[in-house]
C-alpha positions in Angstrom: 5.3 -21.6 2.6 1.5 -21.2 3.2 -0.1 -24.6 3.8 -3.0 -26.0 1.4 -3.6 -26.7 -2.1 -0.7 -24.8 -4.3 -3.2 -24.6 -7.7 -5.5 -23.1 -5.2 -3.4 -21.0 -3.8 -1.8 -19.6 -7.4 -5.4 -19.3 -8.6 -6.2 -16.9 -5.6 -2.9 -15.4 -5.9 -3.6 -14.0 -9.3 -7.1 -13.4 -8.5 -5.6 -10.7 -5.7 -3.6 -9.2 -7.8 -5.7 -8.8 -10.3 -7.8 -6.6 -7.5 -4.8 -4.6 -7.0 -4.5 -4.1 -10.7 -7.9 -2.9 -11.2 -7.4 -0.7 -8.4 -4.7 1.4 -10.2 -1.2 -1.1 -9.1 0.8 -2.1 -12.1 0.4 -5.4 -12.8 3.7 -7.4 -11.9 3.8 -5.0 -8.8 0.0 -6.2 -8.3 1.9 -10.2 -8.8 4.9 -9.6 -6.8 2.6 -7.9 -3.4 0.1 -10.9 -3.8 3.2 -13.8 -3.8 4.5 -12.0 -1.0 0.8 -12.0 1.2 0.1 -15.4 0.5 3.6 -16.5 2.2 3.2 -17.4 6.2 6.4 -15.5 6.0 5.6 -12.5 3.9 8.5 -12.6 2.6 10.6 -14.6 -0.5 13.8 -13.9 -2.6 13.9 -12.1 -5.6 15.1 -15.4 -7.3 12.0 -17.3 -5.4 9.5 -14.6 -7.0 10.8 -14.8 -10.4 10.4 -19.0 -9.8 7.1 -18.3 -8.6 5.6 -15.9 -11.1 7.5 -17.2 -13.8 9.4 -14.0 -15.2 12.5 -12.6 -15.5 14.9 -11.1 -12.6 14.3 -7.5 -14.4 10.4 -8.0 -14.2 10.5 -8.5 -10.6 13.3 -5.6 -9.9 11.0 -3.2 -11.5 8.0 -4.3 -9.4 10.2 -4.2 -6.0 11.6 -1.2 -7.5 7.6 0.6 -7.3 6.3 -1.4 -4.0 9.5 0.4 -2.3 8.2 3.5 -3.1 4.9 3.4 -2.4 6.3 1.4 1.0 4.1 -1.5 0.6 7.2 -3.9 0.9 10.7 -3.7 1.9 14.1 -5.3 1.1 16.3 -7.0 3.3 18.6 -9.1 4.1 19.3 -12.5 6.8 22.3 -12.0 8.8 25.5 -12.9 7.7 24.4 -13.6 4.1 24.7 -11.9 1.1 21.0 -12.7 -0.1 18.6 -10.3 -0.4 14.7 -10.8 0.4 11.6 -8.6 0.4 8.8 -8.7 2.9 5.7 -6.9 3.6 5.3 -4.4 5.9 4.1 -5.1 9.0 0.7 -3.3 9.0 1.3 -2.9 6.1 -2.4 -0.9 4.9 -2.5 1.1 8.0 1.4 2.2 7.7 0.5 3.2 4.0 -3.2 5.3 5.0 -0.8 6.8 7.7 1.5 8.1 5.4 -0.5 9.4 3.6 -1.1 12.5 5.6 1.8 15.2 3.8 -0.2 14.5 0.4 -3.5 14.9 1.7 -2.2 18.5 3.8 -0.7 19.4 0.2 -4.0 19.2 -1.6 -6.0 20.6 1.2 -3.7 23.9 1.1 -3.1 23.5 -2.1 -7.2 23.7 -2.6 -7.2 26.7 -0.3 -4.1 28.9 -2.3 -6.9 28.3 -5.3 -10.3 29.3 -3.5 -7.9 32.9 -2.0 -6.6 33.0 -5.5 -9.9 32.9 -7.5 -12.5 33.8 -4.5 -15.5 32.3 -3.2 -17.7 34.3 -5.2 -16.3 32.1 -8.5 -17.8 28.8 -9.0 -13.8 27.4 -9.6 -13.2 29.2 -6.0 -16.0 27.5 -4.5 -15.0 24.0 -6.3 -11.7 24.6 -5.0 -12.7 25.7 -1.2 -15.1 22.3 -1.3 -12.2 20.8 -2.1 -10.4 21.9 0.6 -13.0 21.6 3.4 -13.2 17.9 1.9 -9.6 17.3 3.0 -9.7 19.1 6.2 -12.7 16.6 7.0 -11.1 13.0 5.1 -7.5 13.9 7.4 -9.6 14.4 10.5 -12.0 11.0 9.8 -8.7 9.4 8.9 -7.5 10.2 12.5 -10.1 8.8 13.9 -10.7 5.6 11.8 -7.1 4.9 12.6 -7.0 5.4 16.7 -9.9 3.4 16.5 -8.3 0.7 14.3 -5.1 0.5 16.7 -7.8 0.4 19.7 -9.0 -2.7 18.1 -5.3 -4.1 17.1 -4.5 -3.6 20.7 -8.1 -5.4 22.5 -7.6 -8.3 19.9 -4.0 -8.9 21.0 -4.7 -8.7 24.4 -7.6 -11.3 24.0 -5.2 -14.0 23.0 
């Protein structure tokens, strides 16, 4: 458990995920990923979420259920025990924005099929070949923003 004031620290909580919510994460999904980031552990029962966030075991299943998916937690379980636990992934933000590569190759080709389809001399051809030279550059920036963020993971370890 994170050290410091716990009506602080629920206060913040909510204020996170209300961040996440009004950036497009369904709210007890948006609850359950801020309980599990403000653990030292990053990581808490289903049982110790529903305590937390006072709701019901099927609230927090459906939540777990979604941050699966979207492989901003994981499930697991201690050694020998029959008690399950989710945790965050480590790196979690740069694991997701690295994954995210097959969808942005789908809409970048899929952008290009259009602009063949309906030709450059069509303003939908030309909306959909900007669309696709957009892609081609955010995959290649991405690339880049990430060796450099793993350049900096890497100097900041070694300095401690």
């Amino acid at each position: 458990m994170t050290q410091g004031d716990d009506g602080a620290i629920a206060a913040f909580r909510e204020r996170f995920a209300q961040i996440m919510v009004d950036s497009g994460m369904p709210r007890m999904a948006a609850r359950v990923y801020a309980a599990l980031m403000v653990t030292d552990s990053g990581q808490l029962s289903p049982a110790e979420l529903s305590e937390w966030l006072g709701v019901g075991a099927s609230a927090i299943s459906g939540a777990v259920k979604y941050l699966t998916q979207v492989r901003l937690v994981e499930r697991g379980r201690e050694p020998g025990s029959r008690h399950d636990f989710l945790r965050i992934h480590e790196h979690t933000w740069s694991h997701l924005i690295n994954q995210s590569d097959p969808v942005l190759v789908r809409i970048q080709a899929g952008a290009g099929e259009g602009a063949t389809v309906l030709g450059l001399d069509s303003p939908a051809g030309q909306r959909l070949d900007e669309t696709r030279r957009f892609f081609a550059f955010l995959r290649e920036e991405i690339k880049e923003a990430m060796a450099k963020w793993h350049r900096l993971q890497t100097a900041e370890r070694d300095a401690h």
